[in-house]
C-alpha positions, 0 to 999 in steps of 0.5 A, a space after each residue: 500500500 502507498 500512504 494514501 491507501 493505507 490512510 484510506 484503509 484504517 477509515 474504512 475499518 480494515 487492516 492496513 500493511 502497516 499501522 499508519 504514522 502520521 504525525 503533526 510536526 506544524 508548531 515544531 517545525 515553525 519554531 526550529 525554522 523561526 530560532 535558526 535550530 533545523 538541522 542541517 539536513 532539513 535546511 532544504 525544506 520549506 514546509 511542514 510538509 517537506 519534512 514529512 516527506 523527507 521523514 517518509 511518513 504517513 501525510 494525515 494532518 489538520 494544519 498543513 495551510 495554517 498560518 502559524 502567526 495568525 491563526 490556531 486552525 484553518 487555511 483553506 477557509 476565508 471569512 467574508 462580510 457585507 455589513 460589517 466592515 472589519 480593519 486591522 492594525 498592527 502595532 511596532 510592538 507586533 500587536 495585531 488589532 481587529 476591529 469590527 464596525 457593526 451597525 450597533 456598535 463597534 468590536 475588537 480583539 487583539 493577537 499577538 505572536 509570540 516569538 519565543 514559544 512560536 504561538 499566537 495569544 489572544 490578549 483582548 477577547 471580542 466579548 467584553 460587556 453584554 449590556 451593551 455589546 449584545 446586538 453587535 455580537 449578533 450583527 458579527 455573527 449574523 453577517 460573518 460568512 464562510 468561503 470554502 477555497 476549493 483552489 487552495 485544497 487542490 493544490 494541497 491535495 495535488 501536492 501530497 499525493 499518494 503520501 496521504 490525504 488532506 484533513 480540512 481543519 476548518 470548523 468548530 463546535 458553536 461552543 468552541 466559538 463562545 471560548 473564541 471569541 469570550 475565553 473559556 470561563 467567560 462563555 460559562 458566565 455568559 451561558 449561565 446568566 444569558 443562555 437565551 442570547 448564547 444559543 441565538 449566537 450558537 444557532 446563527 454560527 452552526 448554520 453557517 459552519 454546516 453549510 461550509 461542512 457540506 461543501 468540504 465534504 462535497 467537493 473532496 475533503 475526505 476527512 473533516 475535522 471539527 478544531 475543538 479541544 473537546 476537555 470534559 472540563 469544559 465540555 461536561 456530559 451536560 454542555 455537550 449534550 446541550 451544545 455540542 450533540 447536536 452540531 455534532 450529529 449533523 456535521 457526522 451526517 454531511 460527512 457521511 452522506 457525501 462519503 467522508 469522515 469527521 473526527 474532532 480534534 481532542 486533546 483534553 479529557 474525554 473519558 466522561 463524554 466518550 459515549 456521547 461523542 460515539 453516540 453523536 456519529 463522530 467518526 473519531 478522535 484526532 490527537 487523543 492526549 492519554 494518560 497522564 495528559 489525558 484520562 484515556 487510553 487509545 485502546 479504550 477509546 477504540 473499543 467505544 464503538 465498532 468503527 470508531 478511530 483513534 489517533 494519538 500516541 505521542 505527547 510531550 512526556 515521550 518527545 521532550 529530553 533525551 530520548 534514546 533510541 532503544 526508549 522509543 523503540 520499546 515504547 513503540 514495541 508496546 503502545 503497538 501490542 496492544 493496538 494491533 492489528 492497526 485498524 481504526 488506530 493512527 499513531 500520531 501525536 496528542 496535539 501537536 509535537 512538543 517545540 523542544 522535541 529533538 530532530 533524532 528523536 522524531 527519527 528515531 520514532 520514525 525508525 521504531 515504527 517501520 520496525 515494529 509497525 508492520 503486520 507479521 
């Protein structure tokens, strides 16, 4: 099998040649190339996705447009307006302002990229009062529209080949966009004391991510990716059933009826929600965070359901510090045991590749896995 077959395999539920290896290296290879720090042997590379090809690995990521200084997802995907006028500003201390003129008022929020850790924060939130900022929530979330760049992903698609299949990160659940756009404890409050206005606001940005889904689906995407955290912290049992289950189920369904997957990005605690993302028809789960990240293994959240799909196996515990090449073979030799014989499993990172990871040890995991990640 190529990569893409084997990829396409696991989806469809059946036994790959080889456990499929795909992992997220966006973050990692944005920061060695921003301090100076790629080794000498990837001074080529332009992209992520050279090196992944320079890796020779599986091609399954969610980011692989992402621009890494202003977005935490997307790249396939414009935002369009008709009445409310949007400006930007960046400021010499490399503040990025956005304001959005509404005709009942006037919003912003503000970004900033951090150099250091090579990742974009959010300093000012575009919720700030209900009182008086309400209708102007609603005109932005009202005329915000999504526009699908069927261009951008064929030329991405064109260009990853038979090494694996575009996932289109584009979307997230109406709840997530409450924790955009008030940060997460701020939408628990307004939930709390506004439920009636949050739902109106959830409602008018699922009917648009739902039609933006659809065309994906329709024209491709293979695999959707709903960019959520999905943390039972903050998605209990009851916010996700009355905030998530339905958005869920519908996406699942637009996926499926034009022959595509939809997994939600995980990377948080899913052990209390498990049954309801199964039952909601996700197809699975991209970046699973186990133990002791997380609160469940790969292998138990492959066993929620019949089809279900996992992806994971790597997070910062077993990429940051000095890895030799004997602890990732034995680690990889035991984390595959207990997944075999591959199928419904992607082995992959628990969010991303942690920035401190070393070149050889994303070799020698790489080495590991053609060792033992055959099926004998």
């Amino acid at each position: 099998m190529n990569s893409r077959q084997r990829i396409l395999a696991v989806l469809e539920g059946k036994i790959p040649d080889r456990a499929v290896f795909a992992p997220n290296i966006w973050q990692w290879f944005e920061y060695q190339k921003l301090h100076g720090l790629l080794p000498a042997e990837l001074e080529g590379c332009q992209s992520q996705l050279e090196v992944m090809k320079h890796l020779g690995v599986d091609i399954f990521s969610r980011n692989l447009l992402t621009d890494i200084r202003t977005a935490w997802i997307g790249g396939h995907t414009h935002m369009v307006y008709s009445k409310v006028e949007v400006e930007e500003t960046v400021e010499q201390n490399g503040m990025r302002k956005i304001t959005y003129h509404t005709p009942h008022g006037e919003l912003s929020e503000v970004f900033r990229f951090d150099e250091e850790g090579c990742t974009l924060l959010q300093d000012e939130h575009l919720f700030k009062d209900f009182d008086t900022e309400y209708e102007a929530w609603r005109d932005l979330f009202a005329d915000r529209d999504y526009e699908f760049d069927y261009e951008s992903f064929r030329r991405l698609e064109e260009e990853v080949g038979e090494d694996g299949l575009v996932m289109a990160g584009e979307t997230t659940t109406p709840l997530k966009q409450l924790h955009f756009a008030a940060r997460a404890d701020n939408a628990v409050y307004l939930l709390f004391d506004h439920e009636k206005e949050m739902v109106e606001l959830m409602e008018i940005y699922a009917e648009k991510a739902l039609k933006l889904i659809k065309e994906m689906a329709s024209k491709g995407a293979r695999a959707v990716c709903s960019m959520d955290n999905l943390d039972s912290l903050f998605y209990t049992p009851e916010y996700f059933e009355r905030y998530c289950s339905g958005f869920f189920s519908k996406a699942a369904e637009a996926c499926h009826e034009a022959g595509a997957w939809f997994f939600s990005h995980a990377c948080g605690r899913q052990r209390d929600i498990m049954s309801q993302v199964v039952a909601c028809g996700l197809d699975g789960l991209e970046g699973i965070a186990f133990p002791p990240l997380g609160d469940i293994e790969l292998w138990e959240a492959k066993a929620a359901g019949d089809k279900f799909i996992v992806e994971g196996g790597l997070s910062a515990v077993q990429l940051e510090g000095d890895v030799t090449r004997e602890d990732a073979e034995r680690y990889v030799r035991d984390l595959f045991e207990k997944m075999k014989p591959f199928d419904r499993f992607v082995f992959s990172m628990s969010c991303n590749t942690s920035i401190f990871t070393k070149w050889d040890t994303l070799r020698y995991f790489r080495d590991a896995w053609l060792k033992y990640g055959k099926i004998s």
